[in-house]
C-alpha positions in Angstrom: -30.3 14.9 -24.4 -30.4 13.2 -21.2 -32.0 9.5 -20.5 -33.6 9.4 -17.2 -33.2 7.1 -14.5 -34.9 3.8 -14.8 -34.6 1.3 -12.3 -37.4 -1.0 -14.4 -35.6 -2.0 -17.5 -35.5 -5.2 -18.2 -32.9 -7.9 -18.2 -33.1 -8.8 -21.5 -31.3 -4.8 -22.1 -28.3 -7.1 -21.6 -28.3 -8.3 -24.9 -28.9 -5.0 -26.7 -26.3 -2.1 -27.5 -27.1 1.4 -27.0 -26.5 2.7 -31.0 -30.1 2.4 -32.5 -31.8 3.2 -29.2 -29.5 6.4 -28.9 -30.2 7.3 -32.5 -33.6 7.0 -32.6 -34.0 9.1 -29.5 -35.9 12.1 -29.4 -34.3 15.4 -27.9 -37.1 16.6 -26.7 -39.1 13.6 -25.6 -38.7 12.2 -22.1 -39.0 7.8 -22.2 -41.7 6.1 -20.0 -40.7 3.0 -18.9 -42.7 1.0 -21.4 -41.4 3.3 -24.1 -38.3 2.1 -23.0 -39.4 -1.4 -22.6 -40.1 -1.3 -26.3 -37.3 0.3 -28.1 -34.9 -2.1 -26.1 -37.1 -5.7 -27.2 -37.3 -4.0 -30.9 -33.4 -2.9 -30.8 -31.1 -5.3 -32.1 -27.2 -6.1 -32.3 -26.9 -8.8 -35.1 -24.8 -8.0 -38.7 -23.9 -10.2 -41.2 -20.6 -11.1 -42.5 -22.4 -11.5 -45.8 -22.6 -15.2 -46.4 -25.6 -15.6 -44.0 -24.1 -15.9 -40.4 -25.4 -13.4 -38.4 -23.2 -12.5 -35.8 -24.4 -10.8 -32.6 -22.2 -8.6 -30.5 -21.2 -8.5 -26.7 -22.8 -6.1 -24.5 -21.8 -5.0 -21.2 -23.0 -3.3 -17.9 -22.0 0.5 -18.4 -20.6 0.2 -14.8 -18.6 -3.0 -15.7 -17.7 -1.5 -18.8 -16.0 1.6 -17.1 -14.0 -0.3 -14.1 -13.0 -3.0 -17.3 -10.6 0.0 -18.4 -9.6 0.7 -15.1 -10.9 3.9 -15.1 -12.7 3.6 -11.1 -14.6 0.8 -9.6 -17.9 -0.3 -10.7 -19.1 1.1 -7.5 -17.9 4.6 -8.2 -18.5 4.2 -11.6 -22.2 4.1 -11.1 -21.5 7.0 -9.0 -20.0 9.1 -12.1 -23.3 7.7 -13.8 -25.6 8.9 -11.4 -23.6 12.3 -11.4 -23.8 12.5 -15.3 -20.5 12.2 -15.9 -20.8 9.5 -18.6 -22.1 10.1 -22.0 -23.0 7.1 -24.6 -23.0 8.2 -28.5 -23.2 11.8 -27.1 -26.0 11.0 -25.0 -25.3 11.7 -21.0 -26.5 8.3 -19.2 -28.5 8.3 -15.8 -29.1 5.3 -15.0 -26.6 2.4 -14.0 -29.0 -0.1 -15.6 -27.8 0.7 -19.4 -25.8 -1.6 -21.7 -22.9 -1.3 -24.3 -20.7 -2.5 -26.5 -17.3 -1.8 -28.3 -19.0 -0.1 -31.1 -20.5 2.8 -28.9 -18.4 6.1 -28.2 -18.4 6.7 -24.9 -16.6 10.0 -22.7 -15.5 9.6 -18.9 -16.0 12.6 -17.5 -15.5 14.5 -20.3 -12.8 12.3 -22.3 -13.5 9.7 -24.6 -13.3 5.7 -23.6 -10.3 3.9 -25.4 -10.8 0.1 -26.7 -10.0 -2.6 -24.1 -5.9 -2.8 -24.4 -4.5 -6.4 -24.4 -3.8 -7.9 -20.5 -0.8 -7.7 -19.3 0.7 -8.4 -15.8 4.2 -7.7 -13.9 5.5 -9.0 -10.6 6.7 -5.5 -8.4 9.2 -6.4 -6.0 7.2 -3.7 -3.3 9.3 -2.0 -0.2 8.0 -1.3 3.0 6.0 2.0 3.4 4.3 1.7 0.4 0.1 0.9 0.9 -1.5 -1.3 -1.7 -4.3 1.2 -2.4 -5.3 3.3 -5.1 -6.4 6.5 -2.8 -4.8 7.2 0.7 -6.4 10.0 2.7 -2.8 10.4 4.5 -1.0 10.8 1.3 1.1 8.1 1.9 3.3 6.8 -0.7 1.1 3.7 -2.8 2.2 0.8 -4.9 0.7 2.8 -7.7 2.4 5.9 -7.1 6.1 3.8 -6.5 5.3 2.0 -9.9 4.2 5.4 -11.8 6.5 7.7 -11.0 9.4 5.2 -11.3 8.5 2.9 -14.8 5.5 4.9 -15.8 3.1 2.6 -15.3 -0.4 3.8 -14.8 -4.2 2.6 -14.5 -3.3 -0.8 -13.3 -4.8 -3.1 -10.8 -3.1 -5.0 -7.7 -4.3 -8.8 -6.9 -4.3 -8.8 -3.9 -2.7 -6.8 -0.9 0.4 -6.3 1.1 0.4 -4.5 4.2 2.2 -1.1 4.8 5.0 -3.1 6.8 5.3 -5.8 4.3 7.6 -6.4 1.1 8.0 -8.4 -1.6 5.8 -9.6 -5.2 2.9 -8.3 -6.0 1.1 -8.7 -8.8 0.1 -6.3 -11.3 -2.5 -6.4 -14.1 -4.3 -3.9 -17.0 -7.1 -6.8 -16.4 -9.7 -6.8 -14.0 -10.8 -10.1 -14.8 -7.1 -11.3 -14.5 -6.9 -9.6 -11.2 -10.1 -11.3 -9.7 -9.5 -14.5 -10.5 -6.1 -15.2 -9.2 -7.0 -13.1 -6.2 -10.2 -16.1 -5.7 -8.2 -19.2 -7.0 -6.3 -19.8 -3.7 -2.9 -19.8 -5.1 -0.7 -21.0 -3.0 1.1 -17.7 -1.8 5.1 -18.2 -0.1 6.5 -15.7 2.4 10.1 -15.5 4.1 9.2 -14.5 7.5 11.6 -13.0 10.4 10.5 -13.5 13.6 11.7 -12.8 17.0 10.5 -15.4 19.9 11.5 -18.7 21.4 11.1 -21.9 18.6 9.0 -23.9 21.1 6.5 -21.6 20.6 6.2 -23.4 17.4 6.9 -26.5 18.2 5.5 -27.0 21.0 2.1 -24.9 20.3 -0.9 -27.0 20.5 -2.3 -25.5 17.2 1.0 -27.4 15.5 1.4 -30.5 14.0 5.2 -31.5 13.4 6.6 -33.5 10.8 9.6 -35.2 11.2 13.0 -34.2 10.3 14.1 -34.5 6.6 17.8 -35.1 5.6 18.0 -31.4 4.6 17.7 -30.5 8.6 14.1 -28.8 8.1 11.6 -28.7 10.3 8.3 -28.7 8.9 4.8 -27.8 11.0 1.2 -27.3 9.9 -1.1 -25.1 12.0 -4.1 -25.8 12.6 -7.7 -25.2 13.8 -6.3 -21.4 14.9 -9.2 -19.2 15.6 -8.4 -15.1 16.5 -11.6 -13.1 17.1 -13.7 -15.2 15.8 -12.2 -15.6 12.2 -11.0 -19.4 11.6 -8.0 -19.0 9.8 -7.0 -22.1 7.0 -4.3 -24.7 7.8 -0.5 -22.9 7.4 2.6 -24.7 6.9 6.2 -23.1 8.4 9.3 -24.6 7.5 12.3 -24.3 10.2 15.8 -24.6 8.6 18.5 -25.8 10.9 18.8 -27.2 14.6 18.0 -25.0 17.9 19.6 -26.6 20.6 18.0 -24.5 23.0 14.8 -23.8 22.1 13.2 -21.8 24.9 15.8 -19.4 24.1 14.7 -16.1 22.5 15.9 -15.4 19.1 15.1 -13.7 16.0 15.3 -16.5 13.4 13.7 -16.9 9.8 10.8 -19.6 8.7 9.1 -19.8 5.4 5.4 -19.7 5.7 2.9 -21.4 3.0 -0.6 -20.4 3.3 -3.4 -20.4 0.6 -6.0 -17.5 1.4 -5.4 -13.9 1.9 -6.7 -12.7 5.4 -5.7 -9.2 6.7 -2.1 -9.5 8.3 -2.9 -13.2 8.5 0.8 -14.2 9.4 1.2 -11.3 11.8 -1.3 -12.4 13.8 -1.3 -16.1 13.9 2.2 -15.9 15.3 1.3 -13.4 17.4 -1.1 -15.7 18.5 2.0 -17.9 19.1 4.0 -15.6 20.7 6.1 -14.5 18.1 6.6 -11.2 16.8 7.2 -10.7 12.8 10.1 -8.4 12.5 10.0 -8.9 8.1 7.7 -10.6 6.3 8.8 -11.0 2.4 6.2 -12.4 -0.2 8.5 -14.6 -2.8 6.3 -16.9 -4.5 2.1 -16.2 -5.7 1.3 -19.6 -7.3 3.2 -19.8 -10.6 4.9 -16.7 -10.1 8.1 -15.9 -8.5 10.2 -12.8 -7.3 13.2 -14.6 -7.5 16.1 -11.6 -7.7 14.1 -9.0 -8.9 15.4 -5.5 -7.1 13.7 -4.4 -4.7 11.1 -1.6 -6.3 11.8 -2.8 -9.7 9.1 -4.1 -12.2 9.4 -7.2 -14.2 6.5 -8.4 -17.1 5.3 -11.3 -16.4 4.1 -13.9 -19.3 0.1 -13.5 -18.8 0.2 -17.5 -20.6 1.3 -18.3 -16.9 -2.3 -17.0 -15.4 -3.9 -18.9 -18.1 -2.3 -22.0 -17.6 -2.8 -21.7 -13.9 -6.5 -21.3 -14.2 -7.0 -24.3 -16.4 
């Protein structure tokens, strides 16, 4: 039996399951939408413990429900909706606008849904060449394929992104709510950074304001007010270690950059902006969590009490 596409439920569906709607469906009759309008506002999800609390479960967006396992993306999980490719209680779902729970059995494209597994997360210590991306249409070697093949890790979820020519932590999770939040909380996120240019083009850029020298011979600068194609890019702080005695003169030489938001290749091209040319750029801090001396391509778990005392 197939339930057709609906784009007028209502709202309130959110707060229903599919069971008694699915069970009291009728193989050979087709739903109008007021049919459908009143099955849903006569359905219920309440139960009883049996000492008179009624207890009433949580639903969830089919879509959300699918891309919650890791499964796809809500996007093309409503595609594999639309394509009947998801079945609820046996029943093969049309319409995006439909609403589970974790007492419903539901396939994926022909195999059935597991619970939700506990979240989990692990810092990967990522080597350039690999792309942060789940499907590459030049076959490229991904983060997901590096972490799969080598510690058997599969269906997980990357906060954030490095670039193809970057290394260092990244994050890992099983959680997509995990993942989306510390990609949106503007964790402070650290990178060693190689570069090859003349210092005064730091310190003596007109986007930098310099701080004076501590005892520990640093040099530390905050950029501001830096605008590249129209994108205005957040304040970044650089920290210089040691004493250029010449500083027109063109060098590589190392700074650690401290930036809070995630724009693509950010770093590359503010300095670029400055003149300066990023030879290696290594992520080694995300907010709380650190690479430290982590191998490179090796996996470590990661507490996920850390996220949550972050997001407090």
């Amino acid at each position: 039996m197939t339930l057709e596409k609906n784009k007028n439920v209502p709202r309130a569906a959110k707060f229903l399951g599919a069971s008694k709607f699915l069970r009291t469906a009728s193989s050979s009759k087709i739903r109008t939408d007021q049919t459908l309008k009143n099955e849903l506002n006569d359905s219920t999800q309440k139960t009883s413990d049996g000492a008179g609390t009624v207890k009433v479960a949580c639903t969830y967006r089919l879509a959300k429900y699918l891309s919650g396992r890791n499964l796809c993306s809500r996007r093309e999980a409503e595609r594999h909706i639309l394509n009947g490719d998801v079945t609820v209680n046996g029943v093969k779902i049309l319409t995006p606008v439909f609403f589970v729970s974790e007492s419903d059995s539901i396939s994926f494209c022909g195999k059935r849904v597991e619970n939700k597994p506990p979240a989990r997360l692990w810092i990967y210590n990522k080597l350039v060449g690999e792309i942060t991306t789940h499907n590459d249409p030049q076959k490229r070697m991904t983060v997901f394929d590096a972490v799969a093949a080598r510690h058997g890790l599969l269906r997980v979820l990357s906060v954030g992104r490095l670039d193809i020519n970057s290394e260092g932590l990244i994050l890992l999770t099983n959680c997509n709510s995990i993942a989306h939040e510390l990609e949106t909380t503007h964790l402070e996120r650290v990178y060693n950074v190689r570069v090859f240019g003349q210092t005064d083009a730091l310190l003596g850029s007109k986007y930098a304001h310099v701080f004076p020298f501590r005892s520990d011979n640093v040099t530390s600068i905050e950029l501001r007010n830096i605008i590249i194609d129209g994108i205005k890019y957040a304040p970044i702080f650089i920290q210089i270690a040691g004493h250029f005695s010449n500083k027109s003169r063109i060098q590589n030489f190392w700074i650690r950059v401290s930036l809070h938001e995630g724009k693509n290749r950010e770093i590359r091209k503010v300095l670029g902006r400055l003149g300066l040319k990023v030879s290696r750029l290594i992520r080694v801090k995300f907010g709380p969590f650190e690479l430290g001396d982590l191998p490179a391509g090796e996996l470590l778990e990661t507490p996920v009490a850390l996220y949550s005392d972050q997001a407090k």
